[in-house]
C-alpha positions as CSV (number, residue, x, y, z in Angstrom):
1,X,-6.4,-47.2,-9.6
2,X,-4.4,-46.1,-12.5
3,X,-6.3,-43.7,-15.2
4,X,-6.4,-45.0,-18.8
5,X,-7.0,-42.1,-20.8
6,X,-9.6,-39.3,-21.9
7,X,-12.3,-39.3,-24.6
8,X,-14.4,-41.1,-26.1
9,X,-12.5,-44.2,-26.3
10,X,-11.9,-44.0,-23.0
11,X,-15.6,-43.9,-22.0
12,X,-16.3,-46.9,-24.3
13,X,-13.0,-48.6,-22.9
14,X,-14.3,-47.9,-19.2
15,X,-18.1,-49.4,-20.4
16,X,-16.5,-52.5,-21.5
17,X,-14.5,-52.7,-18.3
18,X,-17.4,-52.9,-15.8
19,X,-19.7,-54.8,-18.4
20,X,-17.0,-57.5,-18.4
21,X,-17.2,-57.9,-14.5
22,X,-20.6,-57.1,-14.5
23,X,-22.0,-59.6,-17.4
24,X,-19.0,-61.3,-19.2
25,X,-20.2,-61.0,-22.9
26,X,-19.4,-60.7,-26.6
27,X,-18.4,-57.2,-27.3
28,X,-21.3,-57.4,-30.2
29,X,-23.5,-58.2,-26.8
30,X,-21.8,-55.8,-25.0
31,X,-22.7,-53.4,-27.5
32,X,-26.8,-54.2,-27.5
33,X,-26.4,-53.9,-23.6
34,X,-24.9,-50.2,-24.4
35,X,-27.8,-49.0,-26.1
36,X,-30.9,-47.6,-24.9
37,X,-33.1,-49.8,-26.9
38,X,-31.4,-53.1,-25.6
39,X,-30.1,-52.6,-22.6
40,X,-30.4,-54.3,-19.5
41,X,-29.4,-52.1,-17.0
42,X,-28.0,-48.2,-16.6
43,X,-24.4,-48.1,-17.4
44,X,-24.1,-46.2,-20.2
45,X,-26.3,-43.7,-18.5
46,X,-24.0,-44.0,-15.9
47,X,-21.2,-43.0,-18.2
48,X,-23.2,-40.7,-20.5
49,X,-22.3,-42.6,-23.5
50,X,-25.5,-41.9,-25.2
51,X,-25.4,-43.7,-28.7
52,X,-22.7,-46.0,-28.8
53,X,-21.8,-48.0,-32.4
54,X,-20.7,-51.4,-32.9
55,X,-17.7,-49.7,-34.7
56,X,-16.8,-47.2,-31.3
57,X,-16.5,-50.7,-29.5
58,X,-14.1,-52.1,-31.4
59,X,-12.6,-48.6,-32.2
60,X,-11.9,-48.8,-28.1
61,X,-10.5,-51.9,-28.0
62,X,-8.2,-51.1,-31.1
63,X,-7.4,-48.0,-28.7
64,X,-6.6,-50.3,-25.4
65,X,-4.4,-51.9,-27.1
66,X,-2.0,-49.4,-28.6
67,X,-2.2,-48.5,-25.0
68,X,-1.7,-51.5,-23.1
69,X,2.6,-50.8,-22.5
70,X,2.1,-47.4,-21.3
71,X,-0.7,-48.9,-18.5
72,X,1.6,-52.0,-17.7
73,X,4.3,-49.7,-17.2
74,X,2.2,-47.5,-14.5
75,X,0.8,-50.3,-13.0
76,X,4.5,-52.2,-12.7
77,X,6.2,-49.4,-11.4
78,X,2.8,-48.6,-8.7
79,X,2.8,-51.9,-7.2
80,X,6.2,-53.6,-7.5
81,X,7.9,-50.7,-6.3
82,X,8.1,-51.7,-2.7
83,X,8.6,-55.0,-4.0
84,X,11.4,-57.8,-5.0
85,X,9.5,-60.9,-6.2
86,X,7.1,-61.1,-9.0
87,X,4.7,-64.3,-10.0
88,X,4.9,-65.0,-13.1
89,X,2.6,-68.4,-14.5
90,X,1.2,-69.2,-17.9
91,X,-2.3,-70.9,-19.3
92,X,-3.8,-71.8,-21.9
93,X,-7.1,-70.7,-23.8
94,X,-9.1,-72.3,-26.9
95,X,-9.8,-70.2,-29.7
96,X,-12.8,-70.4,-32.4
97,X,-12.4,-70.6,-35.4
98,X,-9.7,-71.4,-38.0
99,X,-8.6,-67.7,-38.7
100,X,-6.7,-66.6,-36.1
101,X,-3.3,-65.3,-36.3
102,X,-2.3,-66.7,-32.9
103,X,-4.2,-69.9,-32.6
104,X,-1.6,-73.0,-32.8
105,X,-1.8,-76.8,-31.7
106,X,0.0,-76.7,-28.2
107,X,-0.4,-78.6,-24.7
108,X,-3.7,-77.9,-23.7
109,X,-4.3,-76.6,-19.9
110,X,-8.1,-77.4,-20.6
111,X,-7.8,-80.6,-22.3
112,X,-8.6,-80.0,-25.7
113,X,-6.2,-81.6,-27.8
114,X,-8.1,-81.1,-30.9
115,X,-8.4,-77.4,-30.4
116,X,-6.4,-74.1,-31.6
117,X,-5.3,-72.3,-28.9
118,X,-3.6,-68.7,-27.6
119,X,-1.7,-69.3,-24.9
120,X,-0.8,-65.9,-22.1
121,X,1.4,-65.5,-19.3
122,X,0.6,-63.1,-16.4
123,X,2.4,-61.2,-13.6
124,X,1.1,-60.5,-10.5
125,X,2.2,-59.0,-7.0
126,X,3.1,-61.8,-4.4
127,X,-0.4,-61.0,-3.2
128,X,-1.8,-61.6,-6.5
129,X,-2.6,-58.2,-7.8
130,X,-1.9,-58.0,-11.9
131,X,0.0,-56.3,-13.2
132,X,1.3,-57.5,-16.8
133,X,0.2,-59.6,-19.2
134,X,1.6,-61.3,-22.5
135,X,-0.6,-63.0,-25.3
136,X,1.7,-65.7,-27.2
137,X,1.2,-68.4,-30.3
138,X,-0.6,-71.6,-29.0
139,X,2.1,-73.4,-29.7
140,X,4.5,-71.7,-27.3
141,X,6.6,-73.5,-24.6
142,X,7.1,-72.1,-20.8
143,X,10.5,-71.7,-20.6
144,X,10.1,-69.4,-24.0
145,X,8.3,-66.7,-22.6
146,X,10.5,-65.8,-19.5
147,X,13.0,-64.0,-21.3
148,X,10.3,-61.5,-23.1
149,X,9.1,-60.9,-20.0
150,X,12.7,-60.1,-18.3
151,X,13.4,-57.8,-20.9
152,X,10.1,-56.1,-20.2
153,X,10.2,-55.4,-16.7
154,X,14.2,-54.2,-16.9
155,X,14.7,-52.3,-19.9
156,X,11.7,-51.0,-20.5
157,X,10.0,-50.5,-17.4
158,X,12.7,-49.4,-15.5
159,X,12.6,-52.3,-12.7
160,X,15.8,-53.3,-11.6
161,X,15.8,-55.0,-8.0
162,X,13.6,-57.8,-8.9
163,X,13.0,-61.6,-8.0
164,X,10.9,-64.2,-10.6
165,X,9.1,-66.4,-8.6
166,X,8.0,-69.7,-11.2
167,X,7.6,-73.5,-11.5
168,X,10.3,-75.6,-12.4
169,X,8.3,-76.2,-15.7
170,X,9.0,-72.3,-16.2
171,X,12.5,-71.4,-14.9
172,X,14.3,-74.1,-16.2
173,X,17.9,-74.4,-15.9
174,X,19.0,-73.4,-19.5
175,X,16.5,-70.3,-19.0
176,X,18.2,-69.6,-15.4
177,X,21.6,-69.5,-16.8
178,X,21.1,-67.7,-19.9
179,X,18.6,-64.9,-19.1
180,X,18.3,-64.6,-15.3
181,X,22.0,-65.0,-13.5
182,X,23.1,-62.8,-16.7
183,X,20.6,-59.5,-16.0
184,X,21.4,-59.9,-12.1
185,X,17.8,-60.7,-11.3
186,X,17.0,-62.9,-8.5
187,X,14.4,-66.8,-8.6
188,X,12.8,-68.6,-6.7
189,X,11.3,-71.9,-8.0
190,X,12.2,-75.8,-7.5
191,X,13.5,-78.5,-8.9
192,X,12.7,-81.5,-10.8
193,X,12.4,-85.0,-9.7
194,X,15.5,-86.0,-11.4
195,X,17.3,-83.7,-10.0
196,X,15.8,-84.2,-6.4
197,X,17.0,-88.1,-6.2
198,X,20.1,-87.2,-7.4
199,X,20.4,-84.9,-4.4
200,X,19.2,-87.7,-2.6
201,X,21.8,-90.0,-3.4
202,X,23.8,-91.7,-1.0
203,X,26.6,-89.2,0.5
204,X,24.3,-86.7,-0.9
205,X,23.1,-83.0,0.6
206,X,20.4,-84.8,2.5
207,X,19.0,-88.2,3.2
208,X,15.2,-88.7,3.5
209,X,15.9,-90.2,7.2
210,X,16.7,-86.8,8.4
211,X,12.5,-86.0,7.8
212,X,11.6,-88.3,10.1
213,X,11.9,-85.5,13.0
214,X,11.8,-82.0,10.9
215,X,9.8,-81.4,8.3
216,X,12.4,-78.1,6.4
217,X,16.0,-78.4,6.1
218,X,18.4,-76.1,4.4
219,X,21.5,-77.9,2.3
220,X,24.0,-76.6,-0.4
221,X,24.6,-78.5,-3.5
222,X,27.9,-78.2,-5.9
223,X,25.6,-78.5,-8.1
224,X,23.6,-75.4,-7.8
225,X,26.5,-72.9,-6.8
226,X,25.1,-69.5,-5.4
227,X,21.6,-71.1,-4.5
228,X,19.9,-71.9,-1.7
229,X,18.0,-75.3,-1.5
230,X,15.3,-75.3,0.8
231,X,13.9,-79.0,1.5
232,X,10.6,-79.4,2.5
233,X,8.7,-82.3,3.3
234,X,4.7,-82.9,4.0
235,X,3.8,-85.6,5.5
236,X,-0.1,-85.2,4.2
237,X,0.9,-85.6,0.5
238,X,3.4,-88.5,1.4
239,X,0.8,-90.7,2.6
240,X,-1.9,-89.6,0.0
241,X,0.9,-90.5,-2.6
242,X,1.6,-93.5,-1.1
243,X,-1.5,-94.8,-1.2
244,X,-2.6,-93.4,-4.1
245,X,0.5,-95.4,-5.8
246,X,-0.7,-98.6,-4.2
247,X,-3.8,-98.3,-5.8
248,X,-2.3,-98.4,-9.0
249,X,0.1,-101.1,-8.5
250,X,-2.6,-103.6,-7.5
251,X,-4.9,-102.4,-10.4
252,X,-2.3,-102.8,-12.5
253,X,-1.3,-106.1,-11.3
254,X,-4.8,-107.6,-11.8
255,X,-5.4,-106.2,-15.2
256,X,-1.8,-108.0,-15.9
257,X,-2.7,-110.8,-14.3
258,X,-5.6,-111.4,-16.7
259,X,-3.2,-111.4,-19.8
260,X,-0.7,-113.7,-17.4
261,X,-4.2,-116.4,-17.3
262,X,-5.0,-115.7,-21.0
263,X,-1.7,-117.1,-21.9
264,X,-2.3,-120.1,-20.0
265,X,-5.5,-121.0,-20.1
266,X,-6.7,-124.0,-22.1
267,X,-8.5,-123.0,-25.4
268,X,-7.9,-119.7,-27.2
269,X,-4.8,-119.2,-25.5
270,X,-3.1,-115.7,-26.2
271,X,-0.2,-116.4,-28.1
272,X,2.3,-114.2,-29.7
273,X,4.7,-111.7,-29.4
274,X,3.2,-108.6,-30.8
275,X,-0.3,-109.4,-29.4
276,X,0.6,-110.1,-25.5
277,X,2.4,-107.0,-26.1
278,X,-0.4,-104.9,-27.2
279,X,-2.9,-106.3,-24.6
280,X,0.7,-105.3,-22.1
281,X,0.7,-101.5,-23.9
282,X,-2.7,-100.8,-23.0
283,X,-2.7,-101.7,-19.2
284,X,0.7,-99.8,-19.4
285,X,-0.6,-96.7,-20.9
286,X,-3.7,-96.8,-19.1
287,X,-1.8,-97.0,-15.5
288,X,1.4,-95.9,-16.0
289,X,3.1,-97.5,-14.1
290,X,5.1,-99.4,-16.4
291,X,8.5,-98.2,-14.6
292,X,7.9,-100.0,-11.7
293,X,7.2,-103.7,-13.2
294,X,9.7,-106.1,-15.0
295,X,8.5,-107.1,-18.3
296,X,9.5,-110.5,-19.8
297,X,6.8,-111.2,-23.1
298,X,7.8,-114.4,-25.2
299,X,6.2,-115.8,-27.8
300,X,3.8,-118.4,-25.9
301,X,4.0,-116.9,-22.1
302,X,4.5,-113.6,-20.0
303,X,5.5,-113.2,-16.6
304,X,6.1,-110.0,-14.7
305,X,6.9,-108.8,-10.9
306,X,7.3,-105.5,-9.0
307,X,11.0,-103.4,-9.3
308,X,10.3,-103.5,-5.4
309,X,14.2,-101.5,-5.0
310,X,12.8,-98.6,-7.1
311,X,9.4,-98.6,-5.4
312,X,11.4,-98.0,-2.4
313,X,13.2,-95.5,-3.7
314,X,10.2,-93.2,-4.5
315,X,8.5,-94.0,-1.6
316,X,11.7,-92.5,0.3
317,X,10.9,-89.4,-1.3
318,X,7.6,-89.0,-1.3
319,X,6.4,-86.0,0.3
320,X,9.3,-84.0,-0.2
321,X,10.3,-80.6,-2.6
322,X,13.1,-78.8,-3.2
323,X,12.7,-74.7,-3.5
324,X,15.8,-73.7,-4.7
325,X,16.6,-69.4,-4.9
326,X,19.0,-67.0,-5.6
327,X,18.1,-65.2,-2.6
328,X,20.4,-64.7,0.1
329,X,18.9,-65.8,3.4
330,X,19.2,-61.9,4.7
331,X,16.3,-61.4,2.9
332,X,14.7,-64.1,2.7
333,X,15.1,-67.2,5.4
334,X,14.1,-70.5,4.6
335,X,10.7,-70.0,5.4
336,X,9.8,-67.5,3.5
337,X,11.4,-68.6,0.2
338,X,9.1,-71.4,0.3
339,X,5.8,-69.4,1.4
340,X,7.0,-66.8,-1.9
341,X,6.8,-70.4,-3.8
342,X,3.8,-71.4,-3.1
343,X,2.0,-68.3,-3.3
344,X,2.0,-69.3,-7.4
345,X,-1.1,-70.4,-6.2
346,X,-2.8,-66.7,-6.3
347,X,-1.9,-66.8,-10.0
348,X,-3.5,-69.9,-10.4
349,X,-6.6,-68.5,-8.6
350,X,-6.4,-65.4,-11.0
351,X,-6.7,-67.8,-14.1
352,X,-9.6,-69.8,-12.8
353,X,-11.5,-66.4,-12.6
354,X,-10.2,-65.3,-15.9
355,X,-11.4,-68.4,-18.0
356,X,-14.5,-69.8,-16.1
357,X,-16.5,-68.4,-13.2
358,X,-16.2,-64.5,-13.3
359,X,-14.7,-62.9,-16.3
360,X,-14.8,-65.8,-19.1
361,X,-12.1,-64.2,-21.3
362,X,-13.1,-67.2,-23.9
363,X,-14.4,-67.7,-26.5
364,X,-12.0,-65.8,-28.0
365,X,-13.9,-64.6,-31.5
366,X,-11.3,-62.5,-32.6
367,X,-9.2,-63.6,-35.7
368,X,-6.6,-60.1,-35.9
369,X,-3.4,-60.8,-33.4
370,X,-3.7,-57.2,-32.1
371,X,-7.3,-57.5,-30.8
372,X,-7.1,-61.1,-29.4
373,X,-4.1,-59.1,-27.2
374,X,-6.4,-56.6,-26.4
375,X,-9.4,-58.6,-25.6
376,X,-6.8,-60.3,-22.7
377,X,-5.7,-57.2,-21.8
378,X,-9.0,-56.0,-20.8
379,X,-9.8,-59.4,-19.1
380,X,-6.8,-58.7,-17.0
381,X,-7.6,-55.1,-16.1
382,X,-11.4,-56.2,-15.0
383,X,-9.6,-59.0,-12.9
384,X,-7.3,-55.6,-11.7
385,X,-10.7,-54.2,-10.6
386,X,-12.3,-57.0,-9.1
387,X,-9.4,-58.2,-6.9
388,X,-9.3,-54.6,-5.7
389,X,-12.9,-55.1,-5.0
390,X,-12.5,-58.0,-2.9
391,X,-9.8,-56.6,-1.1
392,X,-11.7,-53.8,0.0
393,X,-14.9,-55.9,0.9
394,X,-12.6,-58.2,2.6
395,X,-13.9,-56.8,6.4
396,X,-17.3,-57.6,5.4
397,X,-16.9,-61.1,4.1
398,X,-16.2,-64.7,5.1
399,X,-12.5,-64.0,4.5
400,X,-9.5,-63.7,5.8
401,X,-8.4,-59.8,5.9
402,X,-4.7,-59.6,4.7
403,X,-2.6,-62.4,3.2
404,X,-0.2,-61.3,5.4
405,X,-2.1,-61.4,8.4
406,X,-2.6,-65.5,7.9
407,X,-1.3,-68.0,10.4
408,X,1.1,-70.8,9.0
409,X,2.2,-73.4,11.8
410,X,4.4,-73.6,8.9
411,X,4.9,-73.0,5.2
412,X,4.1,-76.4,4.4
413,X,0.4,-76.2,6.3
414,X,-2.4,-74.3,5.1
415,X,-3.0,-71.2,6.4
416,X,-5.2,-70.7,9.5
417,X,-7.4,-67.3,9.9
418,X,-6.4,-64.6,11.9
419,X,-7.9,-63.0,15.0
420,X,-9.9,-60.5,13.1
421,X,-11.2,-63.1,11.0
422,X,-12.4,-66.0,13.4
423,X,-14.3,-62.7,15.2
424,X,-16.8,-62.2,12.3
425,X,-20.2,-63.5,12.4
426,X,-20.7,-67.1,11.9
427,X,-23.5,-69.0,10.3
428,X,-26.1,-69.7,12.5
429,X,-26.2,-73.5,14.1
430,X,-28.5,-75.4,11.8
431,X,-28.9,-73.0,8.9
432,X,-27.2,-74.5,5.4
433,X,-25.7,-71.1,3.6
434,X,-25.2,-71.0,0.3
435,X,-23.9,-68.1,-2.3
436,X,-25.4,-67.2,-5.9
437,X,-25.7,-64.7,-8.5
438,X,-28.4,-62.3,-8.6
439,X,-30.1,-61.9,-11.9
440,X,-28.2,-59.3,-13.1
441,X,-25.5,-61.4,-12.7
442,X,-23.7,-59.2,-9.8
443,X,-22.0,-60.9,-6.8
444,X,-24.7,-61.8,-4.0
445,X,-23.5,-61.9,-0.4
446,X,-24.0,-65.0,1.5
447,X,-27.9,-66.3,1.8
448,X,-29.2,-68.0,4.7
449,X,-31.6,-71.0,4.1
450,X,-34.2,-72.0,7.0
451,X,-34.0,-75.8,5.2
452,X,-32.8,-77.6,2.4
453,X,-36.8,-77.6,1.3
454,X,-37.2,-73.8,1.7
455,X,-37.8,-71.7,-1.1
456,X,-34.8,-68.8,-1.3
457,X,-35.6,-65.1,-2.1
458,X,-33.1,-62.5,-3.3
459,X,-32.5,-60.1,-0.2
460,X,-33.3,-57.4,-1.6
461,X,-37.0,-58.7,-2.1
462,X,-37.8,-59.8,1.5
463,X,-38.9,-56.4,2.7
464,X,-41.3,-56.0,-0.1
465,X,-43.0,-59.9,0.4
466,X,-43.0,-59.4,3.9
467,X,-44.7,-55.9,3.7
């Protein structure tokens, strides 16, 4: 763990750490549950804060954030040391209220449109440790925020040897030419559709035909000079594209064939160009899957048909991505770029507890830009403790122990558990299991239900009923 400071502030700043694992609240709430008269459990006993004010609360988090560069740096430099890749994703958050200096109309990742939102980026370790994070306008795009960071983790953090690991949404190719092959530093991320088919061309790098017996193939593109492409292909998400497509073809196709009859029928036929074509717009929009039909709208008929050539072109390459890195294969083979791809995935999983199920960084109340920072910050650092926390109680879970000690047939599979893992206890044959929240809110092991129609008791209760 890396020390924050001494004082007062610190106290206060440590209080509001575990109270936003413990019980995710308003810092005016947090402040009530710091106080003798309010409080619903012993933490500020714990901490001998004795009287804390609403003012000393927002006193510490003025304080985090005048230190939140200094702590990045220490916990950059403590676990990306040993290190070359870094994940690097960005979300989205709503904001309430009108006031705040960040909060902009942007794409929502929680689909609220109609919303002002702040929009943050964070870094974590390949095995999805935090380690930076970076609170932008709502209305700030991806590819934007890669160079800030860059300049972060190079000039003033001291980090030289390192590789970025993002989407293709994030490391575009503009960004990839003008910030990372300039500073030296090393990606990993993949590339667009677009970009894929024309790869795909004939007398291109590769042909889909050579997936029909391998599943990862390594080609070199003129294209891309100094990268690797790694091509992958999964035959799972091939055939749930496929016939996920199919659905939408054939729904489409009957909702067109209703305008087709309306046009045809007897009495109140459906005449006109602009009013076939709006009935057209909304199965189109509704669908989409307006690339793959041929339109022909007249004044008193339509017609339309499949672009069966182009459905057979996407099918070809359904299934299959392209990882494309700077790496050279020396240090990292084919296999491993695309695991160090995928493992995004950890970030995503480090968002999902930020925003909803543990730490619940919104709503965001805050209307000053410097305490909406801070208020992230400290949502990052109690995700810092709590992924700590799981990685220690990892022995005694339902988990697997390491990330590294997980079994890929390969890096297109999901992983499998290890040895150690498959030898914990198991639930008992016909016992449903179940886990929940205890009601101060602290994570509750697993709890074993004799039946669905069973009452459940907190464990820590039984041996009181039962005596």
């Amino acid at each position: 763990m890396v020390c924050i400071g001494t004082g007062r502030l610190r106290s206060v700043v440590m209080a509001l750490l575990v109270a936003r694992v413990v019980s995710p609240a308003s810092k005016f709430a947090t402040h009530r549950m710091l106080r003798d008269e309010t409080a619903p459990h012993s933490l500020s006993r714990l901490l001998k804060l004795g009287d804390v004010e609403l003012e000393q609360v927002y006193a510490a988090l003025d304080w985090l954030g005048e230190a939140k560069e200094g702590i990045e740096k220490r916990l950059a430099r403590q676990h990306l040391s040993g290190s070359t890749l870094v994940l690097y994703d960005l979300t989205s958050t709503w904001v309430t209220g009108r006031c705040c200096e960040l909060a902009a109309h942007g794409y929502s990742r929680d689909g609220k449109r109609d919303d002002p939102q702040i929009v943050f980026g964070l870094v974590c370790t390949p095995e999805g440790c935090p380690v930076a994070v970076e609170v932008l306008a709502g209305n700030t795009a991806d590819p934007a925020t890669v160079a800030s960071q860059v300049d972060k983790f190079k000039n003033r953090y001291g980090i030289e040897k390192l590789a970025w690991v993002g989407d293709r949404g994030m490391l575009t190719q503009a960004h990839i030419d003008t910030v990372l092959r300039p500073t030296g530093l090393d990606w990993v991320s993949s590339l667009r559709a677009p970009q894929m088919a024309a790869l795909a061309q004939e007398k291109g790098p590769f042909q889909p035909s050579l997936f029909d017996e391998r599943n990862l193939l390594e080609v070199a593109s003129e294209a891309f000079p100094g990268e690797r492409l790694i091509v992958c292909r999964n035959p799972l998400l091939a055939e749930e594209r496929s016939r996920k497509r199919e659905a939408l073809l054939q729904a489409t196709e009957a909702e067109l064939m209703k305008i087709t009859d309306a046009t045809t029928r007897a009495r109140n036929r459906l005449k006109g160009t602009e009013e076939i074509a709006l009935r057209v717009g909304r199965v189109i929009d509704h669908f989409r899957m307006g690339k793959h039909f041929e339109l022909n709208i007249t004044d008193s008929s339509f017609t339309w048909g499949r672009k069966a050539e182009q459905i057979q072109q996407e099918a070809a390459l359904e299934g299959l991505y392209v990882v494309r890195t700077s790496l050279p294969a020396t240090d990292s083979p084919a296999e491993a770029a695309v695991t160090a791809y995928k493992g995004l995935a950890v970030v995503e999983r480090a968002f999902r507890s930020l925003k909803t199920v543990d730490l619940q960084v919104r709503p965001v109340f805050y209307w000053n830009a410097a305490r909406v920072r801070a208020h992230v910050f400290l949502c990052m650092l109690a995700y810092y403790v709590e992924w700590h926390m799981r990685e220690k109680l990892k022995p005694m879970l339902f988990a697997m122990n390491t990330s590294s000690s997980r079994v890929r047939p390969g890096p297109r599979h999901w992983p499998r558990h290890d040895a150690r893992t498959r030898q914990k206890p198991r639930t008992p044959p016909g016992l449903a299991r179940m886990a929940c929240r205890c009601t101060a809110s602290a994570r509750c092991s697993m709890i074993w239900l004799r039946s669905r129609t069973t009452s459940v008791t907190h464990p820590s209760t039984r041996k009181k009923r039962s005596s």
